[in-house]
N, C-alpha and C positions, 0 to 999 in steps of 0.2 A: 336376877334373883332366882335362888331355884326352889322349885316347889314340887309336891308330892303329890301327886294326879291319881288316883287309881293304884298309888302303891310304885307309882313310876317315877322316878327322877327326873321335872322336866325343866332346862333351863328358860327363863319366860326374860323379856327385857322391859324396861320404863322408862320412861320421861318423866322428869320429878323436875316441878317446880315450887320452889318456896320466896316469897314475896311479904313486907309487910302492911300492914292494913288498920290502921290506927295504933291501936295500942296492940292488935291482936298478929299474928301473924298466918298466912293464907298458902295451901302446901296443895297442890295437884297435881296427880300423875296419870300418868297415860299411857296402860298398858300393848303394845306393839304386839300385833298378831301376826300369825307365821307369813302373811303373804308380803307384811313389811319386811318382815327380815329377809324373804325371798330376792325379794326388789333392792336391798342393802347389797345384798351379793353378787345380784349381776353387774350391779352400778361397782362392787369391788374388783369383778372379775373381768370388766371392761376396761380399768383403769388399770389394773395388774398387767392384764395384756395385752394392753396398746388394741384394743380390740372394741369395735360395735356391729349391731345387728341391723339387718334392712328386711325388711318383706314385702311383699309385691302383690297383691288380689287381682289375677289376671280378667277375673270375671267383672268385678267392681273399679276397676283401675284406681282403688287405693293403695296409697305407698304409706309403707309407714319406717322412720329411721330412728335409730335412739340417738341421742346427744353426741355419742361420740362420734358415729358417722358424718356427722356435719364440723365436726373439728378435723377430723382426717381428712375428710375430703376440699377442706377451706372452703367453705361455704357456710354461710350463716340463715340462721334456721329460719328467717323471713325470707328469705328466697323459697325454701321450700324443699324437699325430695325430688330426685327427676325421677322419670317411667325408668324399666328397666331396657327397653331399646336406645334409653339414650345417655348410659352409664357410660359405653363405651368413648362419647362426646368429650365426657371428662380425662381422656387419660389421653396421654400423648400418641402422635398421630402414628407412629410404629406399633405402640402398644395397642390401640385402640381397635383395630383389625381383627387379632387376636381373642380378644375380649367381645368383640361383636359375631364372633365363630363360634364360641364358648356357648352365649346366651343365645344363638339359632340351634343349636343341636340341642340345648337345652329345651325350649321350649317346644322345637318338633318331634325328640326321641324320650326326653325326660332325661338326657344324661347328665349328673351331676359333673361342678367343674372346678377344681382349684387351681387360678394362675396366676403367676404375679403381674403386677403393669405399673406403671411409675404415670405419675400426675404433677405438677406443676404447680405451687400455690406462691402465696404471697411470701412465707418461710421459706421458699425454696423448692427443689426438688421432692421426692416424695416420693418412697419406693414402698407399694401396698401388694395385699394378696387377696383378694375375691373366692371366698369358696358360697357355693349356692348348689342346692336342691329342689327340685320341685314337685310336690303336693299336689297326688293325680284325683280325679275324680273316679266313678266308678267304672265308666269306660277306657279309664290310663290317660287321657288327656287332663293334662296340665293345667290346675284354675289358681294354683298359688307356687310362689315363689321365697323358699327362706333362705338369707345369707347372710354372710359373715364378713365385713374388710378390716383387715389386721393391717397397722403400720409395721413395716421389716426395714425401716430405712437405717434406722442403728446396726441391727443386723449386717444388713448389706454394706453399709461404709465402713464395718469392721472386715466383712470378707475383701472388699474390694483394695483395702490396704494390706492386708496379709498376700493379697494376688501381687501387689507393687514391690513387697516384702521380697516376695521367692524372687518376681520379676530382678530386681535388684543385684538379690545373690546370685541368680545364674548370669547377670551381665558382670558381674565382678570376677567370678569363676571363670568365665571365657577372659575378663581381660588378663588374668593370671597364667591362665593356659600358654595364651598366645605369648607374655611376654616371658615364660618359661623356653616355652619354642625358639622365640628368637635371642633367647642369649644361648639356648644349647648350640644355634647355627652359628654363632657371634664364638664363640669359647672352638669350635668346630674349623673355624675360618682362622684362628689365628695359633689355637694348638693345634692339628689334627692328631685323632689317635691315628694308629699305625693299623693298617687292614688287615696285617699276617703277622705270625706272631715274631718279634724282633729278640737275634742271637747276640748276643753280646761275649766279646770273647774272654773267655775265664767263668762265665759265669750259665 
């Protein structure tokens, strides 16, 4: 609904319910305030981008993750959040190295870090990207941690068939080549040209 606040155009949203109630009938609505609609959008812009947030209170050792991080990560939300030393736990044991290098420079220089690392769930394979920052105190050390893991597995199983793609054409390319090659020596072997140039008489 939009409405005229101050002379200002403001769009406002509701919850309208109508019910009835003997003979009469029963109508309630519910106007949504801006921090619902705020709360609409990340829950849109998580789902839009294959994306949830984590955060870390190094001071308090609360973790806190949104819903989606516990679907990407296949993990169900009665298990719980892990610390952020032991994210690394989760990802496969190449990737996991990686990712526990990330989150020590992170926590001893404050360098933020985005990289991808692949996990393992019940769906399958799982190719995600970790970007995190952290929230220094007034002395520059580090009491909070805020981050981001995005699934890129669609992403990646499309590059990874376009890599099979090229891979492909340049083995078909080469078998071309070669079998070009070997009829020029095949055509070579049973006509040869003439090495200098040949006089024919009359002509």
């Amino acid at each position: 609904h939009q409405e005229i606040v101050d002379g200002i155009a403001e769009l406002s949203t509701y919850s309208v319910r109508a019910t009835r109630l003997g003979e009469g009938l029963v109508l309630t609505w519910v106007r949504h305030g801006s921090s619902d609609r705020q709360e609409q959008r990340l829950a849109d812009l998580q789902r839009l981008g294959n994306l949830g947030w984590a955060s870390w209170n190094l001071l308090t050792h609360e973790v806190t993750w949104s819903s989606h991080v516990y679907a990407l990560l296949g993990r169900d939300t009665e298990s719980g959040p892990v610390a952020l030393d032991d994210l690394p736990g989760l990802a496969l044991p190449e990737d996991g190295s990686a990712l526990a290098h990330a989150i020590a420079r992170l926590l001893r220089d404050g360098r933020p870090f985005d990289l991808p690392f692949r996990i393992r769930t019940t769906a399958g394979l799982r190719h995600l990207r970790a970007v995190a920052e952290a929230v220094p105190d007034s002395h520059g050390t580090p009491v909070e941690v805020h981050g981001v893991i995005q699934d890129l597995t669609a992403q990646r199983s499309a590059e990874l068939a376009l890599v099979e793609s090229e891979r492909a054409i340049l083995t078909q390319h080469d078998v071309l080549l070669a079998e070009r090659t070997l009829a020029g020596r095949l055509q070579d072997a049973l006509l040869p040209l003439p090495t200098r140039p040949v006089r024919l008489a009359g002509l």
